[in-house]
C-alpha positions in Angstrom: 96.9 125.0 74.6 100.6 125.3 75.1 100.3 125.3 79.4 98.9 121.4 78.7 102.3 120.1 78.4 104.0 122.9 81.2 101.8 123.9 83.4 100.2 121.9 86.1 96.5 122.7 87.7 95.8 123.9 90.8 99.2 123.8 92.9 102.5 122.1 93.0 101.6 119.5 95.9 100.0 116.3 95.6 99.9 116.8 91.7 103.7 116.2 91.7 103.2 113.1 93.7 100.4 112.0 91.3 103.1 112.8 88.5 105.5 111.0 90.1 103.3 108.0 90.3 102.0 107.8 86.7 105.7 108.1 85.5 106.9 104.8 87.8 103.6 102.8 86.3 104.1 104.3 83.0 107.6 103.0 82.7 107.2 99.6 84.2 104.3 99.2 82.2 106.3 100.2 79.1 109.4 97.7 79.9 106.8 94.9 80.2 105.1 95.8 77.3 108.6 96.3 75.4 109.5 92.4 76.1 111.1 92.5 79.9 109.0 90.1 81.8 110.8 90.9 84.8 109.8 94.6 84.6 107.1 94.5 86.8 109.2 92.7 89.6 109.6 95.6 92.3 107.1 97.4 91.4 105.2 98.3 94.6 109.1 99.1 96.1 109.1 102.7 94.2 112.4 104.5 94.7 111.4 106.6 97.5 111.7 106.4 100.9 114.6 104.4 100.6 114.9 101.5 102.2 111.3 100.7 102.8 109.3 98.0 101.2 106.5 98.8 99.0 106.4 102.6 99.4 104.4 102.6 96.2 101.4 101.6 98.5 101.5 104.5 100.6 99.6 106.4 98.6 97.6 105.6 95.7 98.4 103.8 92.8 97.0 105.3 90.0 97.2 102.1 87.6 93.9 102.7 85.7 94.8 106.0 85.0 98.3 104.9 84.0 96.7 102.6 81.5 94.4 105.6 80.1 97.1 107.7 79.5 99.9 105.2 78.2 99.8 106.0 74.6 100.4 109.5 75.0 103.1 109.0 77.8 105.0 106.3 75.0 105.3 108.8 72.5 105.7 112.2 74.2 106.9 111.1 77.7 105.9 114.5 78.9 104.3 113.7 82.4 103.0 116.8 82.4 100.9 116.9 79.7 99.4 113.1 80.5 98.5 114.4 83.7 96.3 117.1 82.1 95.0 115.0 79.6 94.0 113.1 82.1 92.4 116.0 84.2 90.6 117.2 81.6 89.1 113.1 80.4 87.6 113.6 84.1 84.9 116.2 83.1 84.2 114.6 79.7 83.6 110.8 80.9 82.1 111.8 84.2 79.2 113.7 82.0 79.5 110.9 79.3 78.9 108.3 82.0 76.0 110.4 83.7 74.4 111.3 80.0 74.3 107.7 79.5 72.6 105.9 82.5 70.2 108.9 82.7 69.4 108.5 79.3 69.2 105.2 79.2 66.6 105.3 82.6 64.6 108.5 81.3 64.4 107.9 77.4 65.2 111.6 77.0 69.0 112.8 75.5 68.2 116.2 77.0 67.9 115.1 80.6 71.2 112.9 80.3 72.9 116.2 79.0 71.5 118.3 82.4 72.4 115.7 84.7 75.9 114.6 83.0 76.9 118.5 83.3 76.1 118.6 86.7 77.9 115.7 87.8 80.7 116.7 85.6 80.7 120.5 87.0 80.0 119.4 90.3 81.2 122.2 92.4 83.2 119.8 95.2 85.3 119.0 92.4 86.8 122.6 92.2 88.8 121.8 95.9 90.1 118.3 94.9 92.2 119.6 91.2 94.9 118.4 93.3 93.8 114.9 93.8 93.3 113.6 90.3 92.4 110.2 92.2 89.2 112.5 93.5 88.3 114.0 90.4 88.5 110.2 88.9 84.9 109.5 89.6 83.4 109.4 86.0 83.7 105.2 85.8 80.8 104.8 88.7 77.4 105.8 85.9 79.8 104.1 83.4 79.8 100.5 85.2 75.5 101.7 86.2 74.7 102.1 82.8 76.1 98.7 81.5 74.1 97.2 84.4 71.2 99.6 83.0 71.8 98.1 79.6 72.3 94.4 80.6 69.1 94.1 82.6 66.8 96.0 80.1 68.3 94.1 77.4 67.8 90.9 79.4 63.8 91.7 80.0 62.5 90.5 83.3 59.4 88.1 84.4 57.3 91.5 85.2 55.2 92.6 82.6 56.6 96.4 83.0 60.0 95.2 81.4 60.1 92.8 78.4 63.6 91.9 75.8 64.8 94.7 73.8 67.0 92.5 71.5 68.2 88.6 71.4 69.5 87.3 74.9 72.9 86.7 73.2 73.8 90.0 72.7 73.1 90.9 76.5 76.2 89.8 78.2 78.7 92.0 76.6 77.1 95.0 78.2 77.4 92.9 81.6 81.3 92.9 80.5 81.1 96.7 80.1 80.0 96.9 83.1 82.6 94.7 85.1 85.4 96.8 83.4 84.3 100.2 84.3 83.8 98.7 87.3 87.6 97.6 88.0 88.5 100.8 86.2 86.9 103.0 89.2 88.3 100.4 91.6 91.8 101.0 89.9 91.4 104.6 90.0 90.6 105.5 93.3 91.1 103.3 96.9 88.2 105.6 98.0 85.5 105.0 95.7 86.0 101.1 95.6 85.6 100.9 99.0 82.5 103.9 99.2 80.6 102.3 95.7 81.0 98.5 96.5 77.7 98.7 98.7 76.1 101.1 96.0 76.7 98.6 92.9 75.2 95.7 95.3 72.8 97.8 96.0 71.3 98.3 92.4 71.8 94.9 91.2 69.3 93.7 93.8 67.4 96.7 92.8 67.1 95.5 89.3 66.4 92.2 89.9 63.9 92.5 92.5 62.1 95.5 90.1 62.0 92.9 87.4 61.2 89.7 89.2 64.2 87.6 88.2 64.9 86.0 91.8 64.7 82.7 89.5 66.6 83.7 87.1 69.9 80.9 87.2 71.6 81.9 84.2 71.5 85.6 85.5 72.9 84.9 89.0 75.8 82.7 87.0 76.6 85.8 84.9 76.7 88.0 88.1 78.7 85.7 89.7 81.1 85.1 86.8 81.3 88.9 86.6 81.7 89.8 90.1 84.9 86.9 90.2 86.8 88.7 87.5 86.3 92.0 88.5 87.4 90.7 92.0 90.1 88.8 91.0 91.2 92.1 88.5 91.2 94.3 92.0 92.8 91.8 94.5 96.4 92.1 93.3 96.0 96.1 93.9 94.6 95.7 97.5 97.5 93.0 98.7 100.2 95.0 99.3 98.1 97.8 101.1 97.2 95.0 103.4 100.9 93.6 103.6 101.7 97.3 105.0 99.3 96.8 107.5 100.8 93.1 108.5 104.4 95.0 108.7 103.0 97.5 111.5 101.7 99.9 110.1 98.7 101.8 111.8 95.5 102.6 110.7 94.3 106.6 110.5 93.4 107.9 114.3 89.9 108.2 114.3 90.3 112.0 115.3 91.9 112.4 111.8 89.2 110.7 110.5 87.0 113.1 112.4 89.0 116.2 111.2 88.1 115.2 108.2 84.7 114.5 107.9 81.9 116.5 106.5 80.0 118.5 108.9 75.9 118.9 107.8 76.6 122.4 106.7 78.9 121.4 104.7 76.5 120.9 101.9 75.5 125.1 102.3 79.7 126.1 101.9 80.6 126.5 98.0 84.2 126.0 97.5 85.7 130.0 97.5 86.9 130.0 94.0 83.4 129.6 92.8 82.6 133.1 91.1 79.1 133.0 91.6 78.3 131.5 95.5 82.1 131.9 96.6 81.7 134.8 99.0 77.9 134.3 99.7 77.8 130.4 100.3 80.3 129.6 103.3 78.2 128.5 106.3 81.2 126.2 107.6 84.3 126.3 105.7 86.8 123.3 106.8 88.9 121.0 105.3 87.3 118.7 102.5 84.2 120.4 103.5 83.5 122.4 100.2 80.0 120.3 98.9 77.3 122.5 98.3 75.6 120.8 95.2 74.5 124.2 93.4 71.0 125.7 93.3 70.0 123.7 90.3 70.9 120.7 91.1 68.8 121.0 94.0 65.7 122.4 92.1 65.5 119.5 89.8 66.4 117.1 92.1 63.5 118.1 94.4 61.1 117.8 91.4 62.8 114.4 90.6 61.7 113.4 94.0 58.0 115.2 94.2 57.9 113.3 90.8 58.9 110.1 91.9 56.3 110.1 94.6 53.7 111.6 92.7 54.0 108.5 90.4 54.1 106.2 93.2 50.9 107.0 94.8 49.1 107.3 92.0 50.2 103.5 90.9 49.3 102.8 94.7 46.4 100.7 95.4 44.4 99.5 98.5 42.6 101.2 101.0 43.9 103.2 103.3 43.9 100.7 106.2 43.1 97.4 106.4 40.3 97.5 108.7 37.7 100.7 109.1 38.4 100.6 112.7 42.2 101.1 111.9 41.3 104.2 109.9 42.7 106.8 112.6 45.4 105.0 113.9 46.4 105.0 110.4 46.4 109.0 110.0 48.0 109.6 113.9 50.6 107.1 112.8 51.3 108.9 110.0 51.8 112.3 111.5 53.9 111.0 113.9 56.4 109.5 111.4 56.2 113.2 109.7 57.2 114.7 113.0 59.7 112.5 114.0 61.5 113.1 110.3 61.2 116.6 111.1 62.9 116.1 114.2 65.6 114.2 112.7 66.1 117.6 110.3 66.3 119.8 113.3 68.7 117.6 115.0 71.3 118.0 111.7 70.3 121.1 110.8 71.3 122.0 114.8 67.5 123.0 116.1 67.2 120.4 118.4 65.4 121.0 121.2 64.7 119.3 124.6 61.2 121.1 125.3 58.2 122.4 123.5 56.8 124.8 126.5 56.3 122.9 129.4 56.1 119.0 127.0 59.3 117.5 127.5 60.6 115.8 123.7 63.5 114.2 123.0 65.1 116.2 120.0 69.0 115.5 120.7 69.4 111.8 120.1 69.1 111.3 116.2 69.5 107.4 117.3 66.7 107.6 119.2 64.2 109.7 116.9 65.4 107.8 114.0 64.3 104.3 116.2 60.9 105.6 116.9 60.9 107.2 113.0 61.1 103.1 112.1 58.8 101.9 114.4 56.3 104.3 113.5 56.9 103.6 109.8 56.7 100.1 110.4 53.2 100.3 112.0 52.2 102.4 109.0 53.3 99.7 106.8 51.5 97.0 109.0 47.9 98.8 109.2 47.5 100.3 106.2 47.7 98.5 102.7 47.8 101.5 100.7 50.7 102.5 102.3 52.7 98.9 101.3 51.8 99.8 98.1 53.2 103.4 97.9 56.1 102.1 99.4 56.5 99.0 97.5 56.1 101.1 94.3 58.6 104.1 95.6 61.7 101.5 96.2 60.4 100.0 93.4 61.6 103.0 91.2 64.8 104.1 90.2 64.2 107.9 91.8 63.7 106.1 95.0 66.9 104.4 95.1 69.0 106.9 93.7 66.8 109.4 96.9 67.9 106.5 99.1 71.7 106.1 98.2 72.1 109.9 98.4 70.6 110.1 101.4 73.1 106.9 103.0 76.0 108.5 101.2 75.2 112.0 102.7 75.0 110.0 106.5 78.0 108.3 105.5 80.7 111.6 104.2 79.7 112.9 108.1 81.8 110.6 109.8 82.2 108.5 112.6 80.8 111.6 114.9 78.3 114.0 113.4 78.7 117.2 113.3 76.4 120.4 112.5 78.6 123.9 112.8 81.4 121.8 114.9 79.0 121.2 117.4 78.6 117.4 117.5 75.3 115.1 117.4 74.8 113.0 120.0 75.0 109.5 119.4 77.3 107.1 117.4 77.2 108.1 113.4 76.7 104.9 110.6 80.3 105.6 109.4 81.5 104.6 113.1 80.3 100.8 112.1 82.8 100.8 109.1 85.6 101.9 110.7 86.2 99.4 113.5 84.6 96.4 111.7 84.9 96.8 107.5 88.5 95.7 106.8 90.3 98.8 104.8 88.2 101.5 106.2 90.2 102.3 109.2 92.7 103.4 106.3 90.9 105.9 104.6 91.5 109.3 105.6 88.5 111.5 104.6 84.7 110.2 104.7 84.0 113.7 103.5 84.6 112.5 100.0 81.4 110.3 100.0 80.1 113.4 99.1 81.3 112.4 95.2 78.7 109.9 95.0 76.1 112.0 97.2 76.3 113.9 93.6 76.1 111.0 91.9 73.2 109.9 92.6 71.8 113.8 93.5 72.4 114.6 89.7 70.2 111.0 88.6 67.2 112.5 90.6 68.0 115.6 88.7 67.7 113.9 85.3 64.6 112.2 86.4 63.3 115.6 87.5 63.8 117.3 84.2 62.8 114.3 82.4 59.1 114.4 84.4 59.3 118.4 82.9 59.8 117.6 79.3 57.2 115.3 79.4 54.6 117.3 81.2 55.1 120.4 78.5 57.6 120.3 76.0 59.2 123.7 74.7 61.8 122.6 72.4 65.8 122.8 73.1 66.0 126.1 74.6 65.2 125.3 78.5 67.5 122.1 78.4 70.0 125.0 77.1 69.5 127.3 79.8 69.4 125.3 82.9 72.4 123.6 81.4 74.3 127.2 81.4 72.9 127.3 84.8 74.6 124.4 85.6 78.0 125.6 84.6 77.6 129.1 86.2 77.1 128.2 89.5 80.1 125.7 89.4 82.7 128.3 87.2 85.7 128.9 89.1 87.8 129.9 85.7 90.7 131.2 85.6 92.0 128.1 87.9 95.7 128.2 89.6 98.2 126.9 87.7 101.5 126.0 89.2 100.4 126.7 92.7 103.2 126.9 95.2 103.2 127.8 98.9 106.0 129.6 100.4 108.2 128.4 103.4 108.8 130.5 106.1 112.4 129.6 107.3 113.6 129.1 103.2 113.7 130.7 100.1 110.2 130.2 97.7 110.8 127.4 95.8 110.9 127.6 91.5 107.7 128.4 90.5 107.2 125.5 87.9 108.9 122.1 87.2 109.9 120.7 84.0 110.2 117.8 82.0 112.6 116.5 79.5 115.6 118.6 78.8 114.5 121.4 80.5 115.1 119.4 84.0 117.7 120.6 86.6 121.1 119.8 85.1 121.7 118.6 88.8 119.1 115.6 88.0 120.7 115.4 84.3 123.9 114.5 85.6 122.2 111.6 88.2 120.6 110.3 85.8 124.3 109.3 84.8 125.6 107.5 87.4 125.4 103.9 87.4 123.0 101.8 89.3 123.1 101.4 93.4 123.3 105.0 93.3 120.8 106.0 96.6 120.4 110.0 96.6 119.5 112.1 99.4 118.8 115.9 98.9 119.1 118.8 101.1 116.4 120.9 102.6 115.1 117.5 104.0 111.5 117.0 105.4 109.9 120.1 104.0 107.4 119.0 102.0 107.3 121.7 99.5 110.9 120.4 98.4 110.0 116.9 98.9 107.6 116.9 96.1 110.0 118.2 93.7 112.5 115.4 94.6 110.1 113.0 93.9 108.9 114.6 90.7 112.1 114.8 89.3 113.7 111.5 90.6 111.2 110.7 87.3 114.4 111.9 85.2 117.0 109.6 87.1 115.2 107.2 89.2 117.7 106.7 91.6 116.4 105.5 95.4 116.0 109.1 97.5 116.0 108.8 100.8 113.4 111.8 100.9 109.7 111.2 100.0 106.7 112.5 100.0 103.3 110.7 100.1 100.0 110.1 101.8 101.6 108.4 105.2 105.4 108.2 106.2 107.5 105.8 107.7 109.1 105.8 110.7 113.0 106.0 109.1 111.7 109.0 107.7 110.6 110.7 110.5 113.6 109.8 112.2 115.3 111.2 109.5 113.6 114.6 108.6 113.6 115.3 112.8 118.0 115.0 112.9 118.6 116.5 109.4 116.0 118.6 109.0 118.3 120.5 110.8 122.0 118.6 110.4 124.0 122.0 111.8 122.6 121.4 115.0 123.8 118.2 116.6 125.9 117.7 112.9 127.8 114.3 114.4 125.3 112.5 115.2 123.4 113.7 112.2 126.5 112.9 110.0 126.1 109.1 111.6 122.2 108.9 110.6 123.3 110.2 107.3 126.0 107.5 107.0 123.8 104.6 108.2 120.8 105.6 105.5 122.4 103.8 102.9 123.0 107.2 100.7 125.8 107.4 98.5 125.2 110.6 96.7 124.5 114.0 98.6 122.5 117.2 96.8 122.1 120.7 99.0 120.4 122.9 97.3 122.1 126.2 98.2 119.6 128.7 96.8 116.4 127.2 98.6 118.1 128.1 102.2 118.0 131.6 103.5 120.2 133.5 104.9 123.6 131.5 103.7 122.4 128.6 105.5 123.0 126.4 102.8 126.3 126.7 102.4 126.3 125.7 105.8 125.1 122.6 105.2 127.4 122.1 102.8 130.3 122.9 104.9 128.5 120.6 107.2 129.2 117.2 104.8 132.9 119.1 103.6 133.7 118.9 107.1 132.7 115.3 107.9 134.7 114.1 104.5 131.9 114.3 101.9 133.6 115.3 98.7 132.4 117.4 96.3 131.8 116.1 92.6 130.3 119.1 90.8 127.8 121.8 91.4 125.0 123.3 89.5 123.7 126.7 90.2 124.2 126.4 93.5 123.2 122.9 93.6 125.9 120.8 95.2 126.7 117.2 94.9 128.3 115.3 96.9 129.7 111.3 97.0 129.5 110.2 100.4 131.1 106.6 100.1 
C-alpha cells in the first residue's frame, strides 16, 4: 500500500506526462475553485514548450480525470498517488459499468459479474498502463446502461416492452447517461471520436426495437441531452482545432498505418501475460497486443449461437415467397455462406486466386464483400422467412453488440489492412475517416478501437452465459470459475513499477521521481525565483530526461523551454537538433540559446557520461552565463 503514493506503474514515460497534466488541471481547477476567477485564463498555454500557444493541447487533456481525482489531489497534493488512484478506479468502474448494462439487458447479476471482469481484465489493457487516457474506458457501459435504463423505464409502443415505473422518474437516468457520456469524451480524445457512431448507433437501436419513431417528447429529450453533452465537449475540442488553424499537420497516414492493428493481432497476447505470453504471439507490433482471451471468446460464441438460435425460432414465414423461388432461395443462400468464408480467408491470409483449374476472386475483400451484399440482399428479397430472421436478429441486443464488434474490429485495422504485414488489397473502412471525418486525421493509433471491440465482445459474453444459466442452473460455483478464468488468462502480476529505459550516450537516469519535499533541491530553489522566470535544462531533447523536466516543473511551474508530449513544435526541434549537442557548433548554439527567451540555465552534470557535462557547463561559463548555485552536480545558471 505504501508504493500508491511513490511508485508509479508500468514505466517512467508517458505516465510522467500524464502526471504532469493532472497537476496543471488540478491546480487551475483549485485556484478557480479557491475564488480566482481568472485562474483558468491560460490554461491550454501550459508551461512547456515555451513560447508556444496552447501546448496543453498537444497531448491530451485529462480534465475528467482531473475532476475524479480532485479531492484527494486538494488534500494530499501527491500526484503520485492520484495518479494510481486513478489507475486502479479504471478496473473497478470499467467492470461496474459492464456489470450494469449486462445486468440490466440479461436480468442475471451473475452474467454482469463475468462480463464486467472481462472487460475490466481485458488483456490489451496490460500494454496501455502507461496511457491512463487508454485504460480510461470504463464510462462507455456507464453512459449504455443509463440509455438501458431510460428506455426500459420509458416502455415503448411494442408489446415486448411496457413502463417499469412512472414516466417522471425516467429522465434522470437519460441525465446519467449524458454525463458519463461527457465524462468518456473528457477522458479520452480517442474514444469520443471511436464511440460517437456507437452511442448513435444504440439509440436508434432502442427506439426502432421498441417502436417509438413517434415518440415527440422522447426525440426532445434526446435532443436536449445530446445539446448539453455537446455543448459540455466543444470547449475541450476548440483549441485542438485552433492548433490545426496555426499550421499544424495532421499524423502521416503511414504513422497511422504503423500503427494499426494487423488481423492477427487479435491471436498476440501482450508478453507479460503469465498464462498465453510466450504461446500467443502470432504478430507482435506496436499497439498490436489484442487477443481477447479464450473465455471471452467461448461465451461470446455461445452469446452469438444463442442470439441466433432465438431469432429463428421467433422467425416466421415460409421459406420463399413463391414455391417456384424455393431453390433459388437455398443456392442463394450458400453462396452468401461462401462468399463470407471467403471474406475469412482473405483476413485470415488464405486467399486464393484458383480452386484447380475455376478461376475465383479471393484477394479483393471489396469485391467479395459487394457480391456477399448482393447475395444477401436477394436472400432478403425471395425469401420471407429470411426478413424475419433478420428483422428479429438486429432486432436483438446480441446482434448489435455482434455487429459493433465486428465494425470496431474493421475499423482498429486501419486505413490499409493488414494480415502478418502482408497487406489486403483494397481501401480499408478506416481510410473514409481519415480524409473526410474532421479530427480523425489526428489520431495516431486505430489499433485502439480494439477497446471497444471488447466492449461490446464481453456484452455477447454476458448474453452467452446468461442463455447458460437459464438453460440449467448449478448454483454460484460455475459463475465463480469462469470468472477465475477470466482473471487467469489476463494476470500479468507482479507489473513494472518505475520503469525506466537507459540511454545509450548518458548516464541511466534516477530510478524514481518524487513528490513534495523529497524533490530535487535544484527544483526547490526554482520554485523560488520570482515570476518571468523561463528555465531551460540540460541534456536537452532526450526524452527520457524530458519527462522528468516536465514532471517536476509540477514543483515550480516556471516556463521550460524543454517538453515532452504527444507531437512537438517546430522551435523545439530546432532546438533539441543545435543543443542537443551545444559543444559542437557552441556559438551559434549560444545565439539559439539567447534568442529562446530563457533566463535560467540547469546542466545536469551526473546524467552525462564521460565528463561531458561539465562540458556543457563550461560551455555557458565561457559565453558569460554565471553560475548561481549547484546541487549535486546540478548546475544553475542566470543567463540574463
Amino acid at each position: 500500500m505504501l508504493g500508491l503514493s511513490r511508485d508509479i506503474p508500468w514505466d517512467l514515460g508517458d505516465s510522467l506526462l500524464n502526471c504532469w497534466i493532472l497537476s496543471w488541471d488540478a491546480d487551475h481547477l483549485l485556484r478557480f475553485l479557491s475564488g480566482n476567477m481568472h485562474a483558468l485564463r491560460g490554461f491550454w498555454d501550459a508551461n512547456i514548450f515555451y513560447p508556444e500557444p496552447l501546448t496543453l493541447a498537444y497531448s491530451e487533456h485529462l480534465f475528467a480525470q482531473t475532476v475524479q481525482m480532485l479531492p484527494v489531489y486538494a488534500l494530499t497534493h501527491n500526484i503520485i498517488l492520484c495518479y494510481n488512484l486513478l489507475f486502479l478506479s479504471t478496473f473497478v468502474l470499467s467492470g461496474l459499468g459492464m456489470f450494469l448494462f449486462v445486468r440490466e439487458v440479461t436480468a442475471s447479476p451473475n452474467a454482469g459479474f463475468v462480463a464486467g471482469l472481462i472487460y475490466a481484465f481485458a488483456p490489451l489493457r496490460v500494454p496501455q498502463f502507461g496511457h491512463l487516457q487508454v485504460i480510461s474506458s470504463q464510462w462507455m457501459p456507464f453512459a449504455l446502461y443509463g440509455l438501458r435504463r431510460y428506455f426500459d423505464e420509458m416502455g415503448s409502443g411494442s408489446p415486448f416492452f411496457s413502463p417499469r415505473v412512472k414516466k417522471g422518474s425516467r429522465t434522470r437516468f437519460l441525465a446519467w447517461a449524458g454525463l458519463a457520456l461527457v465524462a468518456q469524451n473528457l477522458s479520452c480524445g480517442y474514444f469520443l471520436m471511436f464511440f460517437a457512431p456507437c452511442i448513435v448507433a444504440y439509440v436508434i437501436f432502442e427506439v426502432a426495437s421498441r417502436r417509438l419513431w413517434t415518440d415527440w417528447r422522447m426525440w426532445i429529450a434526446l435532443g436536449v441531452t445530446a445539446a448539453g453533452v455537446a455543448l459540455l465537449t466543444l470547449p475541450f475540442l476548440l483549441p485542438y482545432l485552433e492548433l490545426r488553424w496555426l499550421g499544424f499537420p495532421p499524423r502521416s497516414l503511414s504513422e497511422v498505418e504503423s500503427y494499426s492493428a494487423d488481423v492477427y493481432s487479435y491471436w498476440t497476447s501482450p508478453a507479460e501475460s503469465r498464462l498465453w505470453g510466450r504461446l500467443i504471439r502470432a504478430f507482435p507490433k506496436s499497439e498490436g497486443d489484442l487477443f481477447p482471451s479464450f473465455t471471452a471468446l467461448l461465451l461470446a460464441s455461445v452469446g452469438l449461437v444463442a442470439g441466433v438460435r432465438a431469432a429463428w425460432r421467433r422467425a416466421s414465414g415460409p421459406a420463399a415467397a413463391h414455391p417456384v423461388l424455393t431453390i433459388f432461395v437455398y443456392v442463394v443462400a450458400a453462396g452468401a455462406a461462401l462468399y463470407a468464408l471467403f471474406l475469412v480467408l482473405i483476413l485470415t491470409g488464405h486467399g486464393f486466386a484458383s480452386i484447380g483449374s475455376l478461376d475465383v476472386s479471393v484477394k479483393s475483400p471489396a469485391r467479395n464483400f459487394k457480391i456477399l451484399a448482393a447475395t444477401l440482399g436477394a436472400l432478403l428479397a425471395a425469401s420471407p422467412r429470411a426478413r424475419s430472421f433478420a428483422a428479429n436478429f438486429s432486432g436483438s441486443i446480441t446482434g448489435l453488440a455482434v455487429l459493433l464488434a465486428l465494425a470496431t474490429f474493421v475499423l482498429s485495422l486501419g486505413p490499409e489492412i493488414t494480415t502478418m504485414g502482408r497487406p489486403v488489397r483494397g481501401t480499408a473502412p478506416y481510410a473514409f475517416f481519415y480524409w473526410h471525418v474532421t479530427g480523425f486525421d489526428g489520431l495516431r493509433v486505430p489499433a485502439r478501437y480494439g477497446m471497444l471491440t471488447m466492449m461490446f465482445l464481453a456484452i455477447v459474453a454476458g448474453l452467452g452465459l446468461a442463455s447458460l444459466e437459464t438453460y440449467k442452473k448449478r448454483g454460484l460455483t460455475p459463475f465463480f470459475v469462469v470468472g477465475l478464468l477470466v482473471v487467469a488468462e489476463s494476470f500479468a502480476a507482479p507489473i513494472v513499477v518505475n520503469g525506466t529505459e537507459p540511454e545509450a550516450d548518458y548516464a541511466p537516469p534516477p530510478p524514481r521521481v518524487f513528490t513534495a519535499d523529497r524533490v530535487p533541491a535544484v527544483y526547490k530553489f526554482l520554485k523560488t525565483l520570482p515570476a518571468g522566470t523561463v528555465v531551460v535544462e540540460f541534456p536537452l531533447g532526450q526524452w527520457t530526461y524530458e519527462l522528468r523536466y516536465v514532471f517536476y516543473s509540477t514543483s515550480h511551474w516556471h516556463p521550460l523551454i524543454n517538453g515532452y508530449s504527444g507531437t512537438f513544435p517546430l522551435s523545439y526541434e530546432l532546438h533539441a537538433g543545435i543543443l542537443r549537442h551545444p559543444e559542437e557548433r557552441p556559438d551559434l548554439a549560444w545565439s539559439m540559446l539567447a534568442d529562446s527567451g530563457a533566463t535560467h540555465a540547469i546542466v545536469h552534470e551526473s546524467f552525462y557520461k564521460e565528463g561531458r557535462g561539465k562540458a556543457i557547463s563550461q560551455w555557458l561559463a565561457n559565453h558569460g552565463a554565471r553560475l548561481v548555485t549547484e546541487f549535486d552536480g546540478d548546475k544553475v545558471f542566470t543567463l540574463k
